[in-house]
FIRO-431091 format. One record per residue (C-alpha): x, y, z. Coordinates in steps of 0.02 Angstrom, whole numbers. Example, Ala and Ser with C-alpha at 12.3 -4.5 7.8 and 13.67 -1.06 7.14 Angstrom:
// FIRO-431091
X:615; Y:-225; Z:390 $
X:684; Y:-53; Z:357 $
***
This chain:
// FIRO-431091
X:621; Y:532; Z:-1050 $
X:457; Y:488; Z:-984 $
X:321; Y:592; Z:-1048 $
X:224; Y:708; Z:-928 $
X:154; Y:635; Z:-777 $
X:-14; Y:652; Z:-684 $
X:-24; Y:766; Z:-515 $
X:-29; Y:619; Z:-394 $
X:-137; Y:464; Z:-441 $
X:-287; Y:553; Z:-510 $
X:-377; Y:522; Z:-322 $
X:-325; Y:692; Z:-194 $
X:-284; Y:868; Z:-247 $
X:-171; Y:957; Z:-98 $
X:-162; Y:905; Z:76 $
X:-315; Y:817; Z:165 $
X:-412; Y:913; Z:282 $
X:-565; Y:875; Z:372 $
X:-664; Y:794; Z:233 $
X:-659; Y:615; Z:223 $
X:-520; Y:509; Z:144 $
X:-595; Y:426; Z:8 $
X:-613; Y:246; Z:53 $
X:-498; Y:95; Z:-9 $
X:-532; Y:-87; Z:38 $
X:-384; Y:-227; Z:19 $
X:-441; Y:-399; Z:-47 $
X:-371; Y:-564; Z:-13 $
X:-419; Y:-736; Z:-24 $
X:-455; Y:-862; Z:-158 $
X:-462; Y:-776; Z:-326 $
X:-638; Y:-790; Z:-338 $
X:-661; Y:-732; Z:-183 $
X:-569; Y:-584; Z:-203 $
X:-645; Y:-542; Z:-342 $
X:-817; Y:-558; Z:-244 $
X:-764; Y:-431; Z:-126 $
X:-696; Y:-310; Z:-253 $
X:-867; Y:-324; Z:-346 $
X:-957; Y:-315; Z:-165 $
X:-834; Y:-145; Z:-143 $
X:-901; Y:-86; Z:-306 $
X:-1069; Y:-98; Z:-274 $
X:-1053; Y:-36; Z:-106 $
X:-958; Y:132; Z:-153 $
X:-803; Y:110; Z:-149 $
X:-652; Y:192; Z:-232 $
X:-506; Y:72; Z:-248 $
X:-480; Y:-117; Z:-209 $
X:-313; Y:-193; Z:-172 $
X:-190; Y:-301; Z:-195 $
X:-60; Y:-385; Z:-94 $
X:92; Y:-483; Z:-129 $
X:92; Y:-620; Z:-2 $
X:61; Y:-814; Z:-53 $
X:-12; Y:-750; Z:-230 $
X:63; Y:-628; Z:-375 $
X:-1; Y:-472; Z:-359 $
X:-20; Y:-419; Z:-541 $
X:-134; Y:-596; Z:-556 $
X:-236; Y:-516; Z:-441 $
X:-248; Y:-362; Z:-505 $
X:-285; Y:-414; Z:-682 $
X:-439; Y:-562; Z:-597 $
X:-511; Y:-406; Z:-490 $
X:-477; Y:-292; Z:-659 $
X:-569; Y:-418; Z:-772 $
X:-695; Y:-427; Z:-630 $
X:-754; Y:-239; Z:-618 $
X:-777; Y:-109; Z:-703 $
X:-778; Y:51; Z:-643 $
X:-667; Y:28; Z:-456 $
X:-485; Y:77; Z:-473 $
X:-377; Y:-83; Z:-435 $
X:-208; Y:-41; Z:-366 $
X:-76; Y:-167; Z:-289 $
X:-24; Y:-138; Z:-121 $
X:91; Y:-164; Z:-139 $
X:185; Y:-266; Z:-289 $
X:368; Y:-290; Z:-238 $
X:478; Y:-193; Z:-354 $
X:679; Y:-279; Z:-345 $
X:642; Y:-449; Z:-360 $
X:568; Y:-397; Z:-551 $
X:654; Y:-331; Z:-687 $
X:548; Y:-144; Z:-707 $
X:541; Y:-172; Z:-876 $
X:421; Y:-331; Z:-846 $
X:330; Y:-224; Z:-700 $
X:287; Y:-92; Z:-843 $
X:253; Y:-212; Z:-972 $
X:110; Y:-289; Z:-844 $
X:69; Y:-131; Z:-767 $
X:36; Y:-55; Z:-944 $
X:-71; Y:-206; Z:-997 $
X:-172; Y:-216; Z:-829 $
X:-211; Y:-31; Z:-869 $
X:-259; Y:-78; Z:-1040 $
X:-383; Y:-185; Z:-964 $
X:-444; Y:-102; Z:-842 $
X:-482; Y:42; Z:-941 $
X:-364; Y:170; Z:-847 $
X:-418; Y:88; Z:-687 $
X:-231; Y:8; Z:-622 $
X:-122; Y:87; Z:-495 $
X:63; Y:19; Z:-475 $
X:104; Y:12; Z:-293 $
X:267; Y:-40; Z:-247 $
X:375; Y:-92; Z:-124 $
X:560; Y:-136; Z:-82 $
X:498; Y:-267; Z:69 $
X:642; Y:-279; Z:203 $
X:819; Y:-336; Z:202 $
X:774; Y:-540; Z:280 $
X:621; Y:-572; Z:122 $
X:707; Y:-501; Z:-18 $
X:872; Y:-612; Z:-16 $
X:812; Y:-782; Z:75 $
X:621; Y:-786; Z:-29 $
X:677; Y:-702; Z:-188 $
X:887; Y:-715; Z:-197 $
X:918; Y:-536; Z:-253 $
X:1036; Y:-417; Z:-164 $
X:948; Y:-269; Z:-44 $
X:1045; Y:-118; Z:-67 $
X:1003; Y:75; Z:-51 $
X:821; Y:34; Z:-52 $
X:752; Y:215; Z:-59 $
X:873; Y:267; Z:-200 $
X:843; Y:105; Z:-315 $
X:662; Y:130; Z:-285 $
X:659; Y:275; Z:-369 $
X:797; Y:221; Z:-505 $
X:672; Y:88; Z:-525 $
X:527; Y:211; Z:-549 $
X:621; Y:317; Z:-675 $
X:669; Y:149; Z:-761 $
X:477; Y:116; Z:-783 $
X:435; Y:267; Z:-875 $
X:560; Y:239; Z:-981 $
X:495; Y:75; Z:-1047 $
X:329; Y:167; Z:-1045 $
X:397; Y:317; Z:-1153 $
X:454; Y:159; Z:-1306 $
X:262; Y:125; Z:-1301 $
X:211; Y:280; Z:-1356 $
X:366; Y:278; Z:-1502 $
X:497; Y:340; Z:-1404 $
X:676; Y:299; Z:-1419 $
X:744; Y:307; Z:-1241 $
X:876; Y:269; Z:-1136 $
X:902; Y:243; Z:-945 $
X:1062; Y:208; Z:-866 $
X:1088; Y:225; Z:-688 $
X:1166; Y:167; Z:-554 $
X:1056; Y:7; Z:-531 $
X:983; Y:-17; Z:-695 $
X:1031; Y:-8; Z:-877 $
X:881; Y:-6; Z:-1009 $
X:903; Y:37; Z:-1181 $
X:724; Y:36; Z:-1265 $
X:707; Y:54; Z:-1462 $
X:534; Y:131; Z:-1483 $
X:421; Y:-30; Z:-1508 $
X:390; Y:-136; Z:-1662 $
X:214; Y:-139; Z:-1652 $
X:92; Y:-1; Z:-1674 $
X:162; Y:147; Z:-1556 $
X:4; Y:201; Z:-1425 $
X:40; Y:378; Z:-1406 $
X:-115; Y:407; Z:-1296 $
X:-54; Y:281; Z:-1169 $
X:-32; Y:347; Z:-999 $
X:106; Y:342; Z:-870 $
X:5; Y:236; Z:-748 $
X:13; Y:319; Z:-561 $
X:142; Y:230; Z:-461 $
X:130; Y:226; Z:-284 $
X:286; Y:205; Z:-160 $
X:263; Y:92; Z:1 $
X:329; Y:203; Z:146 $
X:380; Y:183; Z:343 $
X:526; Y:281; Z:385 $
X:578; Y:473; Z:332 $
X:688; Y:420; Z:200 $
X:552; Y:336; Z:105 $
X:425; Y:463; Z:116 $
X:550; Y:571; Z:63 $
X:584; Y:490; Z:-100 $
X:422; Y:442; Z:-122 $
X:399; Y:649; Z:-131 $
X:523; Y:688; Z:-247 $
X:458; Y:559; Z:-393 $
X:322; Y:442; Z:-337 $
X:115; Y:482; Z:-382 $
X:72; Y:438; Z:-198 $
X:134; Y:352; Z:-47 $
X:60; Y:183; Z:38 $
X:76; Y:182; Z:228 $
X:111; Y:26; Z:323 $
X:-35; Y:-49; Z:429 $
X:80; Y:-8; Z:576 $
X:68; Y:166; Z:539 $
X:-57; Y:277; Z:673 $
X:-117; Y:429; Z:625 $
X:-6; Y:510; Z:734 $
X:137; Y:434; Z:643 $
X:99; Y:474; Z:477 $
X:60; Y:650; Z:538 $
X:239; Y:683; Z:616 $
X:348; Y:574; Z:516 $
X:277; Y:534; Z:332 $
X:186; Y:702; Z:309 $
X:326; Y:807; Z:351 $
X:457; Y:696; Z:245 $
X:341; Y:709; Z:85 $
X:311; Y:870; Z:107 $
X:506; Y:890; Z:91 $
X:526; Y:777; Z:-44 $
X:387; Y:887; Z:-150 $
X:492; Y:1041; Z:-125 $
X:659; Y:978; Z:-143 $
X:596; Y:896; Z:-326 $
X:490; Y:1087; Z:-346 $
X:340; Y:963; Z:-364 $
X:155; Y:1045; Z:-317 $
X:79; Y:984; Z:-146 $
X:-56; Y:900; Z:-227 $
X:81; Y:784; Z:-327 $
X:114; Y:620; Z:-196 $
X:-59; Y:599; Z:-106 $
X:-36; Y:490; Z:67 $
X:-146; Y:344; Z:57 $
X:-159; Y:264; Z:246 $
X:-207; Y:68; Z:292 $
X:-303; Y:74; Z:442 $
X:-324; Y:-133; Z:505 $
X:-477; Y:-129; Z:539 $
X:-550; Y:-275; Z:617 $
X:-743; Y:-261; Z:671 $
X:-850; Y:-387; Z:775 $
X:-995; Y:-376; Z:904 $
X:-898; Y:-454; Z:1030 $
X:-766; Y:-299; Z:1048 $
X:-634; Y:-423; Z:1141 $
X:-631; Y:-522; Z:997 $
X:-585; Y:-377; Z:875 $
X:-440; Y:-312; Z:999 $
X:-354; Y:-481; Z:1002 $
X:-374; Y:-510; Z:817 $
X:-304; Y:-330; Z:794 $
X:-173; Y:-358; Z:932 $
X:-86; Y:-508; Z:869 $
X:-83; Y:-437; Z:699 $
X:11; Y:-282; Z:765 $
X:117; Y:-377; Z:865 $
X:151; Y:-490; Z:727 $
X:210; Y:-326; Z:637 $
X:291; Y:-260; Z:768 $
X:447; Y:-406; Z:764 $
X:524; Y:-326; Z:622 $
X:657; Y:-205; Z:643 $
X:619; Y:-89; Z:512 $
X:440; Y:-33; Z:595 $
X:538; Y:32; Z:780 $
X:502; Y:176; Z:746 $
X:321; Y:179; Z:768 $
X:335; Y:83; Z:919 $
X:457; Y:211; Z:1007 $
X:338; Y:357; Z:949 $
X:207; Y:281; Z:1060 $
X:316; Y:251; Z:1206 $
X:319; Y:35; Z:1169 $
X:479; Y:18; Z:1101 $
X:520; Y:-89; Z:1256 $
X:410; Y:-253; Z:1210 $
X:485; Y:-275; Z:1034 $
X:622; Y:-387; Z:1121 $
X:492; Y:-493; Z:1216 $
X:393; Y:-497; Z:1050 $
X:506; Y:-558; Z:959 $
X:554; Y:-691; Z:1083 $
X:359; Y:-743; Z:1092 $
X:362; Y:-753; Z:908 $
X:495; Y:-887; Z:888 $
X:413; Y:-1002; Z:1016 $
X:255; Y:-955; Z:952 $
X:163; Y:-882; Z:1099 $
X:35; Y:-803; Z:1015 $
X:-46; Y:-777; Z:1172 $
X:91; Y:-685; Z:1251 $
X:122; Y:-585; Z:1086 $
X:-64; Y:-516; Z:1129 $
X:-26; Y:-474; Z:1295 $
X:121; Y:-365; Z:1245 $
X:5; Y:-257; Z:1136 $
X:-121; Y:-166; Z:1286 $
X:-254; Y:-61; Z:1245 $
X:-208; Y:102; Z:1227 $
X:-66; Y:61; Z:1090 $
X:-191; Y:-47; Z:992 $
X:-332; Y:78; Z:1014 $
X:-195; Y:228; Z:905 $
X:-159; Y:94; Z:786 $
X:-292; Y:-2; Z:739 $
X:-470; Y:7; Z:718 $
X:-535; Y:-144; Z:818 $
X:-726; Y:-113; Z:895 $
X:-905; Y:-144; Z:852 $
X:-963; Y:-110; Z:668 $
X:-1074; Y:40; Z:748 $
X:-912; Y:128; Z:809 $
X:-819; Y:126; Z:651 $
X:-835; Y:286; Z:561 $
X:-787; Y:382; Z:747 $
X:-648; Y:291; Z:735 $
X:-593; Y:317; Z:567 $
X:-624; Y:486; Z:584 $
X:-423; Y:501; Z:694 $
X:-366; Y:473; Z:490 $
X:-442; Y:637; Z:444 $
X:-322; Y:771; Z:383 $
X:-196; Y:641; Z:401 $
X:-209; Y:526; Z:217 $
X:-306; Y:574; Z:74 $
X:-362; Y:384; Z:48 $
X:-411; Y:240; Z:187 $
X:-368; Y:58; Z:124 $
X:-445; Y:-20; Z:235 $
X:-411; Y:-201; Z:282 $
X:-433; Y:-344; Z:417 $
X:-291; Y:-446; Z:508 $
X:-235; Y:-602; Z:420 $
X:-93; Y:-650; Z:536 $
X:-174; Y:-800; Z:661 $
X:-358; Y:-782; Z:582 $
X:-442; Y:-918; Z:520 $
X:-495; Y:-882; Z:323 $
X:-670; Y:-890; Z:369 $
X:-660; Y:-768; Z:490 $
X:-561; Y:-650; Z:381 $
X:-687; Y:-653; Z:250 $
X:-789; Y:-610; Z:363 $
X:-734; Y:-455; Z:419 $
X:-686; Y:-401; Z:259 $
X:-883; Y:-427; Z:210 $
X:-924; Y:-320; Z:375 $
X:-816; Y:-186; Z:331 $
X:-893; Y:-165; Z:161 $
X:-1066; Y:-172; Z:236 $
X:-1054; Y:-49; Z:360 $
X:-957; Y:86; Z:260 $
X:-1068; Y:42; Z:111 $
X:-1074; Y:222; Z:28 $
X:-1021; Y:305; Z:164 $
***
């Protein structure tokens, strides 16, 4: 018991055609300078800044870019879902929401199988169906906000939830939450109960046209959901200098970087590369970043990645439409130095400044 849902996360209605995505931007750094660039996103236009969950908590992110805004959705792309108990990701994601003013959008992930029990210590198990266990488990604690007695038990998680002792908020919303996607499975079950799907940097448009679309598209008919209910938002790595060469190897080691974990081989044997994950990996471990660049040639990087001149971005950009409903747009962070990636992040906002 959950309360009713919005149709997707409030952005896209049906399946993107030739209009432009709306435009996200991911923000990283120090948390003042993220917050700079989500305020420099603002100004410049932009939809939706976000959130990632590498070296920092995402939801301390979200809530320094929330507190730092005021009108740009903030969304977290992507918070990582098993290693937190999902009745303290909808006690956060409720607050940030709160504070933002029905601004926050809970993307999350599962991660892969090697992070989630060496970095965090939790088991990995059935990570499509636990992600959306985990999702209905969410709601629930949302539903005991609004004065709801409810119950979840599955096969993952147990949550009884009295309705809450303090004043019951009956207008409070079930925030949008977004499901990190790769494979079929995923996209799938991100159909059948998530508000939207994140794709993985890795992801070409051609990938997310012949695997994720199709899968969702599934998922939404197998749950009898409308189309316009799990809205595909892409994440183009964009990476944009004068000097061209320079944004292909930035862009190339960051795919390549990418490209060593098992879980993204698919991509790589859409486009015919599925041969160089081996030597990647082996580059990797003695770390040859020079060799990992060399593994990544042109044409691969070029239906990937958007790595060129800041006059050539929107043509490039332009392979996303009628693929994703939403760009999130952000630079490689793999092998840059911070000043550099500030950098680009700054020339991305400039460029597609209300665009």
């Amino acid at each position: 018991m959950s309360g009713e849902r919005p149709a997707g996360d409030g952005q896209a209605t049906g399946r993107a055609d030739a209009t432009r995505p709306a435009l996200g931007i991911g923000v990283g750094g120090s948390i003042a300078e993220l917050v700079e660039l989500a305020r420099a996103a603002e100004g410049a236009g932009f939809e939706s800044a976000w959130v990632a969950e590498l070296e920092r908590s995402a939801f301390v992110q979200a809530a320094a870019v929330t507190a730092g805004t005021s009108t740009i959705r903030v969304g977290t792309a992507v918070a990582l879902a098993f290693p937190r108990s999902p009745t303290i990701t909808a006690l956060e994601a409720r607050d940030l929401d709160e504070l933002s003013g029905g601004r926050f959008l809970l993307g999350l992930g599962t991660q892969v199988k090697r992070v989630v029990e060496a970095r965090f210590s939790v088991p990995f198990e059935h990570p499509a169906e636990k992600l959306a266990e985990y999702a209905a488990a969410v709601r629930v604690v949302w539903a005991a906000g609004r004065g709801e007695p409810v119950t979840h038990e599955g096969r993952f998680y147990r949550i009884t939830m009295p309705a809450f002792h303090g004043p019951a908020r009956p207008e409070a919303r079930d925030v949008p939450i977004l499901f990190a996607a790769v494979g079929p499975l995923m996209s799938f079950t991100a159909g059948t109960v998530a508000d939207g799907l994140i794709g993985h940097p890795l992801a070409s448009p051609r990938y997310l046209a012949e695997v994720v679309r199709p899968a969702v598209a599934e998922g939404l008919a197998a749950a009898g959901r409308a189309p316009d209910t799990c809205p595909i938002s892409a994440s183009p790595l964009v990476s944009l200098s004068d000097d061209p060469d320079r944004a292909r190897r930035e862009a190339k080691l960051q795919l390549a970087f990418y490209a060593t974990t098992r879980s993204y081989a698919a991509i790589l044997r859409l486009h015919g590369r599925e041969a160089i994950i081996g030597d990647l990996r082996r580059a990797f471990v003695r770390g040859d970043r020079e060799r990992m660049i060399g593994l990544v040639d042109d044409e691969l990087c070029d239906a990937i990645a958007v790595a060129c001149r800041p006059d050539e971005v929107l043509d490039r950009l332009a392979a996303w439409h009628g693929v994703a409903d939403r760009l999130i747009l952000a630079g490689p962070w793999y092998g840059i130095d911070p000043g550099r990636a500030r950098e680009n992040a700054l020339a991305i906002v400039e460029t597609l400044s209300h665009r």
